[in-house]
Legacy VTK file of the C-alpha trace (Angstrom):
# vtk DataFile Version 3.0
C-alpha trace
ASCII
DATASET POLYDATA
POINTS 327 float
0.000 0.000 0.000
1.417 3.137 -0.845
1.562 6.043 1.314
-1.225 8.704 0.576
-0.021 12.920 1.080
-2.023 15.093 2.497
-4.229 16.241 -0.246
-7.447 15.134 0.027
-8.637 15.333 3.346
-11.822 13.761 3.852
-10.287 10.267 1.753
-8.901 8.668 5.073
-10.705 5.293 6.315
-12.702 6.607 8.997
-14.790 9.477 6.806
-14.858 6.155 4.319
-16.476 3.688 7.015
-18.524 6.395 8.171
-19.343 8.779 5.434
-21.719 11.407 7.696
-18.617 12.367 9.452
-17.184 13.916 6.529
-19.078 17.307 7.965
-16.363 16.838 10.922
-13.579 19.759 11.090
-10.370 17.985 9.745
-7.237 19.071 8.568
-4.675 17.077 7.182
-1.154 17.271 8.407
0.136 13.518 7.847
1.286 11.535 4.880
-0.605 7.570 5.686
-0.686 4.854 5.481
2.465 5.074 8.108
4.369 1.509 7.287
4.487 -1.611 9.176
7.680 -3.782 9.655
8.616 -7.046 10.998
10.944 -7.209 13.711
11.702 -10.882 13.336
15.236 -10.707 13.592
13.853 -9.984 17.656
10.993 -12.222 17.456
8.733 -13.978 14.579
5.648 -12.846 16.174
6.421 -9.338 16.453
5.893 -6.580 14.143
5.875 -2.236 14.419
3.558 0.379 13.444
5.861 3.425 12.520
3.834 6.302 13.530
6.777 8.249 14.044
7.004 8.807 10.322
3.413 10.201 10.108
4.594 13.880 9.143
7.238 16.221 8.382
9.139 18.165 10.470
7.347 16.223 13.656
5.580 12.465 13.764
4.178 10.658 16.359
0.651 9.573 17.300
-0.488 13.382 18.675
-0.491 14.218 15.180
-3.319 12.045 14.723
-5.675 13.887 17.388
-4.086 17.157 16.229
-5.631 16.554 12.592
-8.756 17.244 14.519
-8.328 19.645 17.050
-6.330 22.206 14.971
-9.122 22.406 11.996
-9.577 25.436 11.496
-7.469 27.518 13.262
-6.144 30.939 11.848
-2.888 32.915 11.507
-3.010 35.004 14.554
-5.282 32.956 16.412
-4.030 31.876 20.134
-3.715 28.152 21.074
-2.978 27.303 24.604
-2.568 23.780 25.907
-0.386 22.216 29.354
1.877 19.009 29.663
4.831 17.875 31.352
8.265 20.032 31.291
9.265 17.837 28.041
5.938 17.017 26.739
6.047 15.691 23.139
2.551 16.637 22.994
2.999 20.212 23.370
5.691 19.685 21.061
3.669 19.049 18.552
1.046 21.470 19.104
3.480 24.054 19.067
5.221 22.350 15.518
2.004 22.458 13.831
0.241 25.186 15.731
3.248 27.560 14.391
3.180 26.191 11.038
-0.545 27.217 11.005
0.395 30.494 11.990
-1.189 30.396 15.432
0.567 31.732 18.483
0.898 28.698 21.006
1.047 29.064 24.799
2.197 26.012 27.216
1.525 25.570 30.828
3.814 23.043 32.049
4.502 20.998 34.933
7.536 19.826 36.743
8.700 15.881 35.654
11.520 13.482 36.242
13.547 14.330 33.279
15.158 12.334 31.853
18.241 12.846 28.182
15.104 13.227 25.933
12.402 15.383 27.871
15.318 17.469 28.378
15.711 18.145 24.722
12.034 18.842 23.857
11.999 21.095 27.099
14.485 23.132 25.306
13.212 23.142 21.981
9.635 24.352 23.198
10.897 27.286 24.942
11.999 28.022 21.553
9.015 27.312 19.549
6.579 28.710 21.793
5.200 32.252 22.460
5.346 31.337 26.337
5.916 28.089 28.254
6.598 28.519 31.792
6.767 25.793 34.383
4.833 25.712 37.129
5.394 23.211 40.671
2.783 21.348 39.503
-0.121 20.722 37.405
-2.685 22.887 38.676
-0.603 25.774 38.531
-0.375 24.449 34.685
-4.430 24.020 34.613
-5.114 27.441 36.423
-3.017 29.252 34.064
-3.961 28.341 31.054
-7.610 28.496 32.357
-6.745 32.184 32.368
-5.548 32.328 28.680
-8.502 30.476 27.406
-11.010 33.527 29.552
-8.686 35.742 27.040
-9.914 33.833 23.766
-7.167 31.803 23.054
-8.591 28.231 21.643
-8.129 24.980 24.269
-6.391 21.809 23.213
-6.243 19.453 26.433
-3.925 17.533 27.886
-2.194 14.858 25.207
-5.237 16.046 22.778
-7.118 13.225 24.934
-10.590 14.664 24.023
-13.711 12.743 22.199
-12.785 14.537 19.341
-9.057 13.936 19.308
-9.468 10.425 20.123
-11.193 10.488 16.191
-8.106 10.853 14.742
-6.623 7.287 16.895
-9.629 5.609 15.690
-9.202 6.354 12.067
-5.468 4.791 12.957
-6.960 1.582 13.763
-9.208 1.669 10.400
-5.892 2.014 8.866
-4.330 -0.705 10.535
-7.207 -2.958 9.327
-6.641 -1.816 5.676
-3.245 -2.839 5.899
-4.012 -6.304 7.495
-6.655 -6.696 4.798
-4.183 -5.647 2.293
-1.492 -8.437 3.486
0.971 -6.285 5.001
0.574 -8.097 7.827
-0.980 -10.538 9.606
-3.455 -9.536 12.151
-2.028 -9.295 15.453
-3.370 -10.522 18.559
-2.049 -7.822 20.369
-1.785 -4.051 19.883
1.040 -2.369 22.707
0.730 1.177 23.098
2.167 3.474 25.808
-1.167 4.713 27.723
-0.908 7.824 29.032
-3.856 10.332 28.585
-5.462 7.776 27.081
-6.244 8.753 23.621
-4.492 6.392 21.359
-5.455 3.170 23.483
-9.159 4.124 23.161
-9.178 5.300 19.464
-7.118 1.968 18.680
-9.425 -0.604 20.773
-12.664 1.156 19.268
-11.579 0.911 15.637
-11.312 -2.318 16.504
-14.015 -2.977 17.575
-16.160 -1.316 14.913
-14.277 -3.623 12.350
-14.963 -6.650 14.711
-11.468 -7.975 14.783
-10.073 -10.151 17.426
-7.095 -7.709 18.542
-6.472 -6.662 22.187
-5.097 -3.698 23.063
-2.640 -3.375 25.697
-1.559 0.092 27.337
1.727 -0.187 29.123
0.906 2.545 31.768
3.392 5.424 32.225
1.614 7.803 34.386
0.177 7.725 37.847
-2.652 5.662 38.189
-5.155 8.477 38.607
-4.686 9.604 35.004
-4.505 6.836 33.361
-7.936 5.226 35.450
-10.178 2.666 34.222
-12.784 4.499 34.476
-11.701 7.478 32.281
-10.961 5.500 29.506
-14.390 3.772 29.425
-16.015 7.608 29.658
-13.760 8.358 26.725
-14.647 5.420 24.303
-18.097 6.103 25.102
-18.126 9.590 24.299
-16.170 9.255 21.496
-18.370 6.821 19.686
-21.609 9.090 20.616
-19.914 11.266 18.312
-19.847 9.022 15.705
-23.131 7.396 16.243
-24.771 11.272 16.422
-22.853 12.307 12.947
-23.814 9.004 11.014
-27.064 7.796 13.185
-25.251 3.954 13.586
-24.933 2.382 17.193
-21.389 1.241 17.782
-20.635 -1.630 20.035
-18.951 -0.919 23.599
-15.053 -1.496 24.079
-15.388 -4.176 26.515
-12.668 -4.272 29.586
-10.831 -7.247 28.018
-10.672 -5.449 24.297
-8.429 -3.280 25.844
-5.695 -4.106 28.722
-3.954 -2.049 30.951
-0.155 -3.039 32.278
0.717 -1.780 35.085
4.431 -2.856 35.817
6.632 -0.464 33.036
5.807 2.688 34.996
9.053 2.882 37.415
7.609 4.892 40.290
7.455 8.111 38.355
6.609 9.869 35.007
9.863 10.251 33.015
11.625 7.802 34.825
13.925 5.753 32.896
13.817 2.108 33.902
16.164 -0.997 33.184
13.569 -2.852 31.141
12.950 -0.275 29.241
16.319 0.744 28.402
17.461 -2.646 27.418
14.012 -3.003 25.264
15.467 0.447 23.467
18.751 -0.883 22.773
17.537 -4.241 21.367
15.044 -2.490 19.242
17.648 0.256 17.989
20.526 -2.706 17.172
17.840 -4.590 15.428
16.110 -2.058 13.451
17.982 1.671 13.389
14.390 2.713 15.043
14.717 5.035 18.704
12.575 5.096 21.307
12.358 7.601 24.602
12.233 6.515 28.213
8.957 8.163 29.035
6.928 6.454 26.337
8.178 3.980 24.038
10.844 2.211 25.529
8.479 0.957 28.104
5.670 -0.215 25.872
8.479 -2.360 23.769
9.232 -3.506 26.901
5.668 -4.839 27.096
5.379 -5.910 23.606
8.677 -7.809 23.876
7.018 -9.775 26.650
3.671 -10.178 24.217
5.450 -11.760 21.917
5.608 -14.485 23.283
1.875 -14.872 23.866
0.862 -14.449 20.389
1.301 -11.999 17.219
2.037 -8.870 18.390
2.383 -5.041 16.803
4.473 -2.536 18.967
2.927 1.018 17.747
5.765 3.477 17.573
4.289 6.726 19.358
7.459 8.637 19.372
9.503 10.239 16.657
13.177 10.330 17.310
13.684 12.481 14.488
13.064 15.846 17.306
16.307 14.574 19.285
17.987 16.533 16.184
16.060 19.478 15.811
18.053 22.627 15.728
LINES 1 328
327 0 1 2 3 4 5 6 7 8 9 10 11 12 13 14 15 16 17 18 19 20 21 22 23 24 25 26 27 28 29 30 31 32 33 34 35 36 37 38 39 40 41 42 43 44 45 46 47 48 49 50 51 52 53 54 55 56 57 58 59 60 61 62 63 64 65 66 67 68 69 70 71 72 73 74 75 76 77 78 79 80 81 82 83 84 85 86 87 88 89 90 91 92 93 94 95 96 97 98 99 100 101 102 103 104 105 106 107 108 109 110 111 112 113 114 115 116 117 118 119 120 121 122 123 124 125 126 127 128 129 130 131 132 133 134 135 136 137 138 139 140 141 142 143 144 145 146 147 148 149 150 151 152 153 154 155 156 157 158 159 160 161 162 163 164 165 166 167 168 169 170 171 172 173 174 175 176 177 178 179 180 181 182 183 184 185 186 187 188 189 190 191 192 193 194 195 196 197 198 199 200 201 202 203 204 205 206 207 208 209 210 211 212 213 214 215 216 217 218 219 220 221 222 223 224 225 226 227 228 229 230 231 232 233 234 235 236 237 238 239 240 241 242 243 244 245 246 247 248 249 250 251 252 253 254 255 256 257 258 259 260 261 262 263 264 265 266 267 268 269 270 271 272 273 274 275 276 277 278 279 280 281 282 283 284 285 286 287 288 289 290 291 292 293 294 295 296 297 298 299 300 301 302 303 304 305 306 307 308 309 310 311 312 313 314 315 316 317 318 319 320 321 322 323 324 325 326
């Protein structure tokens, strides 16, 4: 399957699937298909989404909710949003935000830091109007409350909204294309890092809509309390009302075992590099050129190492390496 640019942004698989939703604000920013590979020099059953190709200068899955939640924004308009002191997310809101000629404003919050969250730190005090740090979140939270009283236009944490979450669940819709196309086999299991929550829930309601077998397994890497059982049922729920309002279907329910939560990558703290995950980072980078960060990745291919050897398994590359060399 060849890779499709950005020109024609209503052809993608979920506006196919689901027609009505065509009237949804989109903008494209991605070239897709993003390719699949097999890893089987590391393991027969194991294959890897590359999401971290989906778009020039910046990849990485919060493009996909971003395709969404930046339609129609305006040169001059203001954009604020909050996240961690090295938050890819507000990376990439800031990337494309700029590049749409907004003026983007990030409230963020102290982390662990680790080599890589110190390099986006540093790059988005460069790319950004303002991005001060606060102590902690709700110093974050409260100021940027204040800039969205002032007009400026709210993108949430990790883009984690019903309406960002649309752009994950057109990812899944792609998958199945490319299963259905023979790039690969289907996979039993789908590992994702879960953080905000947003690519988990798009993933395991795509695949649900397409009834396929696949499990989706978030390797947790925040605090409990974010990343909450109960959240991400609200959020697959009120992401397919969207859907099912737009199109007038009824969507079946992501059951609990559809999509998985793994609790033991975290490490004790958000940015925290652990063992596991550093030695699942070197194997994949000697086996395939590909890199992965300590926050995100490098734990959920820790995961999807282990998952392996359960069953097929595709490792979905969240993270785009390619910022580590951004002047």
């Amino acid at each position: 399957m060849s890779r499709r640019p950005p020109d024609d942004e209503r052809d993608i698989p979920l506006v196919r699937r689901f027609p009505g939703l065509a009237r949804a604000p989109h903008i494209s920013l991605g070239t897709y298909p993003t390719p699949v590979e097999s890893l089987a020099s590391i393991s027969p059953s194991l294959w890897i989404k590359r999401d971290d190709l989906a778009g020039e200068p910046m990849g990485g899955n919060k493009l996909r909710a971003l395709e969404f939640l930046l339609a129609g924004v305006a040169r001059g308009d203001k954009i604020v949003t909050v996240g961690s002191a090295g938050s890819t997310h507000a990376l990439a809101v800031a990337t494309y935000g700029s590049a749409l000629g907004a003026r983007v404003l990030v409230g963020r919050w102290r982390q662990e830091m680790n080599a890589t969250a110190e390099r986006v730190a540093r790059r988005l005090a460069r790319v950004t109007e303002r991005a001060p740090v606060f102590r902690s979140p709700v110093g974050a939270f409260l100021w940027a409350l204040g800039k969205r009283a002032r007009g400026a236009r709210w993108i949430a944490a990790g883009g984690s909204t019903p309406r960002g979450v649309l752009g994950h669940v057109n990812a899944g819709l792609e998958l199945v294309d490319q299963i259905d196309s023979g790039e690969l086999p289907g996979p039993a299991f789908v590992v994702v890092p879960l953080g905000t929550g947003g690519t988990a829930v798009g993933l395991a309601l795509a695949f649900a809509i397409a009834d396929r077998p696949i499990v989706v397994v978030g390797a947790r890497v925040v605090p409990r309390v974010v990343a909450r059982r109960s959240h991400l049922r609200r959020l697959a729920r009120r992401t397919a009302a969207i859907i099912e309002d737009a199109c007038g279907v009824s969507l079946p329910r992501v059951r609990d075992e559809q999509l998985v939560v793994v609790h033991d990558a975290y490490g004790g703290a958000y940015g925290r590099e652990t063992s596991e995950g550093r030695a699942a980072a070197d194997r994949l980078r000697s086996a395939d050129g590909a890199q992965l960060d300590a926050t995100y990745s490098a734990k959920a291919f820790s995961v999807a190492l282990r998952q392996a050897t359960r069953g097929p398994t595709l490792f979905w590359l969240t993270f785009d390496s390619r910022i580590l060399d951004m002047p």
